[in-house]
C-alpha positions in Angstrom: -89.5 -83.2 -19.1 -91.6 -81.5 -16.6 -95.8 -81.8 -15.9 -95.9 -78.5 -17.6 -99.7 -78.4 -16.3 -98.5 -78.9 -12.6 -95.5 -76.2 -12.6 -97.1 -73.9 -15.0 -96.9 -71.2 -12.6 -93.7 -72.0 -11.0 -90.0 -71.1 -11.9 -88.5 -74.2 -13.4 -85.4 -75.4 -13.2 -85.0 -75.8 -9.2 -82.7 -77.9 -7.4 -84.0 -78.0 -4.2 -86.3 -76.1 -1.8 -83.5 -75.5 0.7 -80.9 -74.6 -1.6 -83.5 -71.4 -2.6 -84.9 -70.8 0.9 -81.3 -70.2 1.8 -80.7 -67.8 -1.0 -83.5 -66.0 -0.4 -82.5 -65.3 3.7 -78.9 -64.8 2.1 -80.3 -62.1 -0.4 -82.7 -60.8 1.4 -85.2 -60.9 -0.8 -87.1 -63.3 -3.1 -86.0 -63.2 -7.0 -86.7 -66.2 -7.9 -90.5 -65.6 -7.1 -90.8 -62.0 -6.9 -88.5 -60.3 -9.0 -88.2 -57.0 -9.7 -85.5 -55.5 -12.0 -86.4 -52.0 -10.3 -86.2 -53.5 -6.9 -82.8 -51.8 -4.5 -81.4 -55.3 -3.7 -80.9 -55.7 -7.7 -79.0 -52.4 -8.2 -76.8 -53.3 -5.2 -76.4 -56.7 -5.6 -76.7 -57.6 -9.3 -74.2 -59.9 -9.8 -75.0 -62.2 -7.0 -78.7 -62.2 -8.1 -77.7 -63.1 -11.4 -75.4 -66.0 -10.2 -78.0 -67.3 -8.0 -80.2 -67.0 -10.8 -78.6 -68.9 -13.1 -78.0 -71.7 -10.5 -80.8 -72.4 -9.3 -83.6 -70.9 -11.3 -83.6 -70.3 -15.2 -86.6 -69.0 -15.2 -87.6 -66.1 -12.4 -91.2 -64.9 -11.7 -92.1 -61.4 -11.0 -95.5 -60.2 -9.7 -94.9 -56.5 -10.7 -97.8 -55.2 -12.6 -99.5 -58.0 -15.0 -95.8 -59.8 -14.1 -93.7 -61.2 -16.6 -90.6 -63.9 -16.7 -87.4 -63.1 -16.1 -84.9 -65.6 -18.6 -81.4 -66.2 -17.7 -79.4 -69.1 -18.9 -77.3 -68.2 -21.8 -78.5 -71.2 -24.0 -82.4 -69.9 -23.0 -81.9 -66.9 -24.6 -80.4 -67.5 -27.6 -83.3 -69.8 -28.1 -85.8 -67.6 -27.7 -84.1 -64.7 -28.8 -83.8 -66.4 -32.2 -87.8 -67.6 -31.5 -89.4 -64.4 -33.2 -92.5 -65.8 -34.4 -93.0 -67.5 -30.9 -91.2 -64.6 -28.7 -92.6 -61.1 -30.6 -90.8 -57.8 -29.6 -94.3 -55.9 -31.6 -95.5 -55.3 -28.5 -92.9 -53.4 -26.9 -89.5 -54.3 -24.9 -90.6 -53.1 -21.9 -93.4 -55.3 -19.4 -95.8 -53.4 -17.7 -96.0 -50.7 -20.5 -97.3 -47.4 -19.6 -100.4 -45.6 -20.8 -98.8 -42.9 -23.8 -95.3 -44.7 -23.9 -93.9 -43.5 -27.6 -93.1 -46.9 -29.2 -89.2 -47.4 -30.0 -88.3 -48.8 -33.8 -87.1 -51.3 -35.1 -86.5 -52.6 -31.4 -90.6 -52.8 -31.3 -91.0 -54.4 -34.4 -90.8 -58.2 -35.9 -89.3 -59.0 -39.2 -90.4 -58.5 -42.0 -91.0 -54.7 -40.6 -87.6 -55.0 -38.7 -85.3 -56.5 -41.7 -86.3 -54.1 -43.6 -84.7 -51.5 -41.6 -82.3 -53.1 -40.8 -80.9 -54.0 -44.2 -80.8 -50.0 -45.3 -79.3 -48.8 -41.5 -77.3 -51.5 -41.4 -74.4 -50.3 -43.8 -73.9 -47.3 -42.1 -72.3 -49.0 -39.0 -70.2 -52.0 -40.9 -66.7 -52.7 -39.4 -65.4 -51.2 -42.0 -67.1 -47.9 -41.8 -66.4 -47.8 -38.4 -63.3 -48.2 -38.6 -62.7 -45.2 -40.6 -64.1 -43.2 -38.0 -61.7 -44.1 -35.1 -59.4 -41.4 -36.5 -62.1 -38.8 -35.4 -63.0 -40.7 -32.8 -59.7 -40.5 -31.2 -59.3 -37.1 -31.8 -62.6 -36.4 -29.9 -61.1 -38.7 -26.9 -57.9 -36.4 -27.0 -60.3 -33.5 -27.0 -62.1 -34.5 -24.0 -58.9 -35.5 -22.0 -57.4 -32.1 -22.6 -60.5 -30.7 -20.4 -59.4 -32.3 -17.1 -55.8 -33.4 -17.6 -54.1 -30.8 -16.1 -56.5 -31.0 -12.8 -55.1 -33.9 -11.9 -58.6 -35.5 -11.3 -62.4 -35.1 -13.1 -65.3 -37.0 -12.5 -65.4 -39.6 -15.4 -68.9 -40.1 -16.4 -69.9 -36.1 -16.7 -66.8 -35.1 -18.4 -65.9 -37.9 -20.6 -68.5 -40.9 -20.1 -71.7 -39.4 -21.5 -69.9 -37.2 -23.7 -67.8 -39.5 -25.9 -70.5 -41.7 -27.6 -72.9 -38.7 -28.3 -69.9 -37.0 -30.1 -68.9 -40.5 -31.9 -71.7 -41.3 -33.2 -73.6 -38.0 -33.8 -71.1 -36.6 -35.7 -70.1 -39.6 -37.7 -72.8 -41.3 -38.4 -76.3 -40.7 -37.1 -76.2 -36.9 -38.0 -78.2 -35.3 -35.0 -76.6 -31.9 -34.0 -74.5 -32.0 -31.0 -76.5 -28.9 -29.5 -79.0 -31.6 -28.9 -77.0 -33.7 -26.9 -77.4 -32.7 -23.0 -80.8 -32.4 -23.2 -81.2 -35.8 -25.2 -79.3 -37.4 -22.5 -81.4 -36.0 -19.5 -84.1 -36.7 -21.0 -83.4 -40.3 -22.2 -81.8 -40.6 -18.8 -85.0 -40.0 -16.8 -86.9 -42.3 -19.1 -85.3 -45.0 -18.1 -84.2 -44.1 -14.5 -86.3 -41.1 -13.3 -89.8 -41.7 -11.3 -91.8 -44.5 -12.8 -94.4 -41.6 -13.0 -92.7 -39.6 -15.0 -91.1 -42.0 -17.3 -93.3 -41.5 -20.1 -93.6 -37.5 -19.8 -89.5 -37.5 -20.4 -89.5 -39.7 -22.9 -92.6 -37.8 -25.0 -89.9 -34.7 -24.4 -87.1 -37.0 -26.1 -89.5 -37.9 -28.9 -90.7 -33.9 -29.1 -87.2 -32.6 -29.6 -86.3 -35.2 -32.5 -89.3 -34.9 -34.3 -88.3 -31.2 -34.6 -85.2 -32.2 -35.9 -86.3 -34.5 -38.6 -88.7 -32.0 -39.9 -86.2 -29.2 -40.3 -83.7 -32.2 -42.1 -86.5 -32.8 -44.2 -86.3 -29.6 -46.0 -82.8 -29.3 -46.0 -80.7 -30.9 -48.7 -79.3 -34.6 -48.1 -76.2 -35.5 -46.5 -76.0 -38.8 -46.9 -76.1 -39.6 -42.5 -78.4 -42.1 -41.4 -80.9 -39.4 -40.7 -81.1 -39.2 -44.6 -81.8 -43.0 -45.0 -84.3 -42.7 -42.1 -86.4 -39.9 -43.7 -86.0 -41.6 -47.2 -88.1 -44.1 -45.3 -88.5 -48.0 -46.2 -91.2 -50.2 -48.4 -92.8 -52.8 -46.4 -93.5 -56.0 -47.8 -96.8 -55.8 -47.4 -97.4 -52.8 -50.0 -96.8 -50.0 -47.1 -95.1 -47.5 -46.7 -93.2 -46.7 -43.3 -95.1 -44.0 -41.3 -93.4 -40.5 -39.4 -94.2 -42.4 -36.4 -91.6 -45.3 -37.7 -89.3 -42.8 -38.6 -89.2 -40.9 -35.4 -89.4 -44.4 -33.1 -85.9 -45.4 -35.6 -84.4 -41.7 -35.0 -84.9 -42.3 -31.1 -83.7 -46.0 -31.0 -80.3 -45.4 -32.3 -80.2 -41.9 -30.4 -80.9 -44.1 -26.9 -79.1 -46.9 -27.7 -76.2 -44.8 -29.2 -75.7 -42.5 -26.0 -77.1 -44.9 -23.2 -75.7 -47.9 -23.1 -71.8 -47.6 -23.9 -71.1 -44.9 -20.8 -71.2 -48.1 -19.0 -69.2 -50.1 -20.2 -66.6 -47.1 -20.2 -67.0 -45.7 -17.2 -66.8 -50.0 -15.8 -63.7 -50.7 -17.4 -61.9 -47.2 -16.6 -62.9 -48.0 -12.7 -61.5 -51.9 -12.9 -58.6 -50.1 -14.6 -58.1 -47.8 -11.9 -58.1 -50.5 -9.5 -55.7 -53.0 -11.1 -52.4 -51.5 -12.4 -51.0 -54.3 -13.5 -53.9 -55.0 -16.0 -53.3 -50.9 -17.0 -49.2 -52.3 -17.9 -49.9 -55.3 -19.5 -52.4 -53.2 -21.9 -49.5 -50.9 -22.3 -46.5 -53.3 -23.3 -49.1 -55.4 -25.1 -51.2 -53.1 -27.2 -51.9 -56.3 -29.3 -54.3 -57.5 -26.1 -56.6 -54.4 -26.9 -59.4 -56.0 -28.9 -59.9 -58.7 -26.7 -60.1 -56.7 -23.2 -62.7 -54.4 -24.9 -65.0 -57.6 -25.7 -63.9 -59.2 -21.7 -64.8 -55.6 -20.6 -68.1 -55.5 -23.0 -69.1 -59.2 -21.4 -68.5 -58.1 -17.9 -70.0 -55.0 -17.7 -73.1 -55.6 -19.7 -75.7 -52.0 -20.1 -78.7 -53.3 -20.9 -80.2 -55.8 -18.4 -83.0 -56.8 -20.1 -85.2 -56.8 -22.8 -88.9 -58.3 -23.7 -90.9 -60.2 -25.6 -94.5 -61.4 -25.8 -95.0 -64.8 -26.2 -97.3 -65.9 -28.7 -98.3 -69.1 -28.4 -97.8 -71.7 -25.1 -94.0 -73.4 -24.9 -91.8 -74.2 -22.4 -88.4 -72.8 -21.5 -86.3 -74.6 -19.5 -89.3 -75.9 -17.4 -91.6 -73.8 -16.9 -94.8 -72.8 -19.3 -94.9 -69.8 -21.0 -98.2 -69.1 -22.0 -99.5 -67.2 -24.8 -100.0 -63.4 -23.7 -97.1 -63.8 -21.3 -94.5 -60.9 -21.3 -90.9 -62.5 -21.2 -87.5 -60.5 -20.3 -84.3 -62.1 -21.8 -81.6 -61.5 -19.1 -78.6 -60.8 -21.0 -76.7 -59.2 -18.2 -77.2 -63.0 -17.0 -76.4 -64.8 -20.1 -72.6 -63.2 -20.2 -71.5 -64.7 -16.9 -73.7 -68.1 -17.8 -70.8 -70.4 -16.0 -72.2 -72.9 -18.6 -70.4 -70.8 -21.3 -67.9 -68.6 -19.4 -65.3 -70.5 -17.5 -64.5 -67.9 -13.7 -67.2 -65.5 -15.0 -66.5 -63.5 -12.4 -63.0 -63.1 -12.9 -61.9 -60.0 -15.6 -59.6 -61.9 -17.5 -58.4 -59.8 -20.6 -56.3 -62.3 -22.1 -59.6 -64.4 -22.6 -59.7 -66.1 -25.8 -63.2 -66.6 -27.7 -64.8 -64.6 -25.1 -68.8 -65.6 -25.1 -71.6 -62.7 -24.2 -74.6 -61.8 -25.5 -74.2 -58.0 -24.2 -75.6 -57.0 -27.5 -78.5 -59.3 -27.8 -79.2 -62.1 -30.0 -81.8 -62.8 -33.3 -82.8 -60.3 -35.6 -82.5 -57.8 -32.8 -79.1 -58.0 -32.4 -77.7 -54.4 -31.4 -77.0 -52.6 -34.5 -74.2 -50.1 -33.1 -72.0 -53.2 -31.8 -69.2 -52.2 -34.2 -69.4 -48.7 -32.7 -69.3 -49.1 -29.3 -65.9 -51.3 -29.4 -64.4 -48.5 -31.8 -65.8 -46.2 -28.8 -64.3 -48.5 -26.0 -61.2 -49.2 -27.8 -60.0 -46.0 -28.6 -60.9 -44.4 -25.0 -58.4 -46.8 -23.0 -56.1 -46.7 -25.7 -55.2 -43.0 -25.6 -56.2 -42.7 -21.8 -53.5 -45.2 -20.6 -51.3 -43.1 -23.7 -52.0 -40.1 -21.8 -52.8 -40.9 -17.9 -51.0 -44.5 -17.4 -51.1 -43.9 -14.0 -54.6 -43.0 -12.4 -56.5 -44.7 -9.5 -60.4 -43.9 -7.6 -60.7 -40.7 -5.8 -59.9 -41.7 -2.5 -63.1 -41.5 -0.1 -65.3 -42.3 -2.9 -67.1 -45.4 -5.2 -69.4 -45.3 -8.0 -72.8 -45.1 -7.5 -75.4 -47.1 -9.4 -78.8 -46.8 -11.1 -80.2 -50.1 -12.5 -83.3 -50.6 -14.3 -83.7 -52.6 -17.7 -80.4 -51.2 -18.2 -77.7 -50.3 -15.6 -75.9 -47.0 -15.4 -72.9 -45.5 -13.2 -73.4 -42.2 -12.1 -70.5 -41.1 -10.7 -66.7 -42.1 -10.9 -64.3 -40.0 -9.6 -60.4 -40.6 -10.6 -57.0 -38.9 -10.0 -53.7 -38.9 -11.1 
């Protein structure tokens, strides 16, 4: 074990002074003692920061702000993920938090606060519920198609990619009205990607138009959605009551999580699609192969980055000393192409058996809307390839890239 005094505030886990330096001059940049997950050499170059990462330094430093830890190695963060008396999420997922920053529930809250909504939310997105809404959810995929087909082309992500899992799960599920929907997405959007200024002004706008919402559900009769079981409210073991202000953080979590995160991993595996046609055939003469390409394309093409904890009392992870007070950010874009758990992690491989990924987090955190988003995923490339087998990038053009504490594509352009 390492003199946890003497490389308290050093990265642990290095091999060897040259080994970084060279990294570093390679990158052209420092993560391993200067992170930044906001930082242009991380939206560019992600991958190779996270492989370097994860060989030479488990545990990053940044100096952004009050600084916080940056946790890659997949066996790290299910440790600490699991930790949440020692690693709290009460004090928000995000380091650095801004002055006025709405807080987001459950993902802002510890158990027992958290398992208790958890355990009422929590049926409304069981496999098997889910799977009696890929019916519709197709039907909305053939909906969307029929838009564009005829073009010949469309621009994936604003005609399909940010469309798709606002219409699954509004509709089926959460309840929210899909008049709502664009400006819930801009406004999410530039929360989490727009000026750093104007982060929390876009997210109070999020908040604003929700809260409207749930007041006008209030007096209306129940329909049995989750925004029924969120203004029925939960008992807290310690006598309480959950608060509007719980409510509305619950109504925004699964309304962010539900339409920003799974555009990504669509509009990711329509583009290595696009790319590889013989992957496209051997999805289409082995339809079988379906549910495990979603989870290779879910591991591979991980949304969110990022998220934080708090740690509440001094430990060590792999090294270094986390002190109490310290923020800490759990990598899992890192921890799903952890070579110590992913054999070629940087290959696609859609035949891969007992794929390992933490994409949707780990603990009593653990994304609630997993079930959805393969249902999402799985039904897109199933009736794209029925519809447009044959479809490659615009040529001329890439996908651009926005990267933050989760990663976005902005643009894909395909033809056919």
């Amino acid at each position: 074990m390492r003199n946890m005094d003497k490389e308290a505030e050093q990265p642990g886990g290095r091999d060897s002074k040259e080994e970084i330096a060279a990294s570093i001059e390679k990158l052209g940049h420092d993560v391993f003692n200067d992170f930044d997950f906001n930082h242009p050499i991380f939206n560019e170059r992600i991958n190779d920061v996270l492989d370097e990462q994860l060989r030479l330094c488990p545990v990053a430093r940044s100096n952004v702000g009050t600084g916080y830890w940056w946790i890659t190695r997949n066996e790290d963060i299910r440790r600490v993920g699991q930790d949440w008396k020692t690693f709290s999420s009460a004090e928000g997922y995000q380091p650095n938090r801004q002055e006025g920053m709405p807080w987001i529930y459950p993902v802002e809250m510890d158990p027992p606060y958290q398992t208790a909504w958890r355990r009422v939310l929590n049926p409304h997105l069981a496999p098997a519920v889910v799977e009696s809404f890929m019916p519709n959810i197709r039907a909305d995929v053939n909906e969307l198609i029929d838009r564009f087909i005829d073009k010949g082309e469309c621009e994936f992500i604003s005609e399909f990619g940010v469309i798709l899992p606002g219409w699954a799960f509004f509709k089926n599920s959460l309840g929210l009205p899909l008049d709502l929907l664009d400006d819930l997405v801009a406004t999410m959007e530039a929360s989490l990607f727009g000026p750093i200024d104007e982060r929390v002004d876009q997210l109070k706008r999020a908040f604003d138009l929700l809260d409207d919402y749930l007041r006008t559900r209030e007096k209306e009769p129940p329909r049995g959605d989750m925004i029924d079981t969120i203004l029925k409210g939960v008992a807290y073991p310690d006598g309480t009551e959950a608060s509007w202000e719980h409510k509305l953080g619950i109504t925004a979590d699964l309304t962010v999580g539900g339409i920003g995160t799974t555009t990504y991993v669509l509009g990711s595996a329509l583009h290595y699609l696009a790319e590889h046609p013989k992957a496209r055939q051997d999805l289409i003469d082995n339809p079988e192969m379906m549910p495990t390409a979603v989870e290779e394309f879910i591991r591979a093409f991980p949304p969110v980055i990022g998220l934080g904890r708090v740690c509440r009392r001094d430990t060590e992870v792999a090294g270094t000393l986390i002190k109490e007070g310290d923020f800490t950010l759990l990598a899992y874009g890192a921890a799903s192409r952890d070579p110590r758990v992913v054999d070629n992690p940087d290959e696609i491989d859609l035949g891969r058996q007992d794929v390992v990924h933490a994409t949707f987090g780990v603990g009593p955190h653990r994304c609630i809307g997993s079930n959805m988003a393969r249902a999402e995923i799985q039904c897109t490339i199933e009736e794209w390839l029925k519809r447009i087998p044959d479809f490659s990038v615009k040529p001329g053009t890439k996908p651009n890239y926005e990267t933050s504490q989760l990663r976005q594509m902005v643009d894909l352009h395909l033809v056919w």
